[in-house]
C-alpha positions, 0 to 999 in steps of 0.5 A, a space after each residue: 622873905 618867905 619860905 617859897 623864895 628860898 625855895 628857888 634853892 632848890 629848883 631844877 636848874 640848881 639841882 640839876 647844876 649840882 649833879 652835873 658838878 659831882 659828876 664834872 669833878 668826878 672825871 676832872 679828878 679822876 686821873 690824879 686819883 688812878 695816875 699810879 696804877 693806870 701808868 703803871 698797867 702801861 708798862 710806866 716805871 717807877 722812875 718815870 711815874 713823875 714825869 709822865 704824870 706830869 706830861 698826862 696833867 698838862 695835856 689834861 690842863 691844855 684841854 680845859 684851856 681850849 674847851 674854856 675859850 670855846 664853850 665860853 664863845 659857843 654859850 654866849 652864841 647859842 646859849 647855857 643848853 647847847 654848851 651843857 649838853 655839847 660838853 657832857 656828851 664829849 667828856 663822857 665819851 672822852 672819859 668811857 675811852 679813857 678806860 681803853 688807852 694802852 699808851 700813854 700817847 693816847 692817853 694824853 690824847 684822851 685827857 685833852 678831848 676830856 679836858 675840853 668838855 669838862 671845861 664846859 659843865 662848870 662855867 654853863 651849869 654855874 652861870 645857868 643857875 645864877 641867871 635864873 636865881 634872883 640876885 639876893 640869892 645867887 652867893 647861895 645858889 653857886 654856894 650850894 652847886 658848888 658844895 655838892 660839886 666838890 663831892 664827886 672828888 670823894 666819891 671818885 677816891 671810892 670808887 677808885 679803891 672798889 674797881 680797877 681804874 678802867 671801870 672808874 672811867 667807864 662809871 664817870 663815863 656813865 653818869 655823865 650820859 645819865 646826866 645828859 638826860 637829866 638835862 633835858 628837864 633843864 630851861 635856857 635862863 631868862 637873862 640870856 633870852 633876853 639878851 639875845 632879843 635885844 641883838 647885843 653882840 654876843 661871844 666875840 673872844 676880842 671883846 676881852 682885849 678892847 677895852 681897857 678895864 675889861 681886860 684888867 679883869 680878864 687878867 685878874 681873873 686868870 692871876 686869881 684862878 693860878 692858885 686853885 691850880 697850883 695847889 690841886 694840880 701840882 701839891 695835890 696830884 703828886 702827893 705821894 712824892 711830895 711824901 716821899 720827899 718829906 719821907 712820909 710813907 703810905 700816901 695815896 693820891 686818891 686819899 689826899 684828893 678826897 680830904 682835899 676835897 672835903 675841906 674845899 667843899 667846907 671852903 666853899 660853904 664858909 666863904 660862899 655864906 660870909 661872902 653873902 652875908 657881909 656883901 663883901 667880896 674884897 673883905 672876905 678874898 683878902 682874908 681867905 688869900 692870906 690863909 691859902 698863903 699860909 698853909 701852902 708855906 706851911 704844906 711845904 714847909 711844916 715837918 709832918 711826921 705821919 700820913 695822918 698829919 700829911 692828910 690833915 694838911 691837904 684838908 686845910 690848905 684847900 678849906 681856905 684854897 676854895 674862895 680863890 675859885 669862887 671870887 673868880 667865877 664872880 670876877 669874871 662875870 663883871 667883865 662881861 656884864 
């Protein structure tokens, strides 16, 4: 193949999705990285920094619930375009608020809007990218926007530690809005128009239950997906009282999302390529899931005796946590196509 195929690499679709996925993780991190100091400028004890924490994440995950069901239904309606520049405009609104609750009710109530519209850059910037990709190089294509992506989780912890938590959302809320213009220069994909010339019925949610194996699909999807959340969500997010726990001092969440994160932007890379060059999702998903088992048992487990060592272990257990994520974008683009 020539140098001009693999050019399509990096097109403005694929650069434009990989920007919009720096940005997507930038706000969807975010509050695990300021939970501590933006609760506790709302008069939250240290007492009830957990739980509160956790009433903030779940509100935050109920979002991406709702958003991902309704994003998913508008862009098969109304296509990849609508969705992105519906989802940006809200989540960046959504986050510029964030910087003004003064509760932690309407903090709740803003990281669910946020939530929302977060759910939907990924889905349509990804599934844009691999509908105007030709297929020998679609495994590279989410590999790159995916790899990029992951790196808004690096930047937010910087941020985070120049500025106070208010102006780290205000900063998110800003790129997603110079985003929004940068979408403009972005195309609807050829397979969408296509299919919408040829009338196939297009984002009815109970197709998902119909039939049979597309629902199995459905299910191993959702069952695949759990990981990624459990990690990042739960050890990730309260990695400082998993430290306490273990009687490690010094944690700072913002610290362990970004190693975190940088060794799933590794995972990514790694099980992106090997997945393409073996053409063999099952063979890779099944040595990648062994290795996530492991290391959350030894992230649990393992008697660590420094932050350092603490750090170490959140780079590895999302280095091999990251290919759950990516065999479940594919999988869940079998149960439609």
């Amino acid at each position: 193949m020539n140098s001009h195929y693999y050019k399509q690499l990096f097109s403005i679709p694929v650069i434009v999705a990989a920007l919009g996925y720096f940005v997507d993780i930038y706000d969807l991190l975010l509050f695990s990285i300021v939970r501590i100091p933006s609760l506790r400028s709302m008069g939250v004890s240290d007492a009830d920094m957990l739980i509160k924490g956790e009433f903030l994440i779940r509100a935050q995950m109920a979002g991406l619930l709702v958003g991902g069901i309704l994003w998913g239904i508008m862009g098969d309606k109304r296509g990849r375009l609508s969705v992105l520049f519906g989802s940006i405009l809200l989540y960046s609104l959504a986050n510029i608020a964030n910087g003004f609750a003064a509760t932690v009710n309407q903090y709740a109530l803003l990281r669910f809007v946020a939530g929302i519209g977060l759910a939907g850059e990924l889905g349509a910037g990804i599934t844009l990218v691999s509908e105007s990709l030709p297929t020998k190089l679609r495994g590279y294509g989410t590999t790159l926007v995916a790899t990029v992506g992951l790196l808004g989780a690096v930047f937010a912890n910087y941020v985070a530690k120049i500025f106070d938590w208010q102006l780290a959302y205000f900063i998110g809320g800003g790129l997603g809005l110079v985003l929004l213009v940068a979408r403009v220069s972005v195309f609807e994909s050829g397979i969408f128009l296509k299919i919408k010339e040829q009338g196939v019925v297009r984002g009815n949610f109970f197709q998902l239950f119909n039939q049979k194996e597309r629902f199995t699909k459905f299910v191993g999807c959702i069952l695949i997906g759990l990981p990624i959340w459990y990690v990042i969500g739960i050890l990730i997010t309260f990695s400082p009282e998993f430290a306490k726990a273990m009687h490690i001092d010094g944690i700072v969440a913002g610290d362990a999302v970004m190693f975190s994160y940088i060794g799933l932007a590794g995972g990514d890379m790694l099980s992106g390529i090997t997945s393409q060059i073996i053409r063999s999702r099952k063979k890779t998903v099944f040595v990648f899931i062994l290795l996530t088992l492991a290391f959350i048992i030894t992230f649990l487990y393992w008697p660590f005796q420094s932050a350092a060592g603490f750090y170490v272990g959140c780079f590895f257990i999302r280095l091999w946590n990251w290919l759950l994520g990516f065999v479940c974008y594919h999988c869940s683009r079998t149960v439609w196509y």
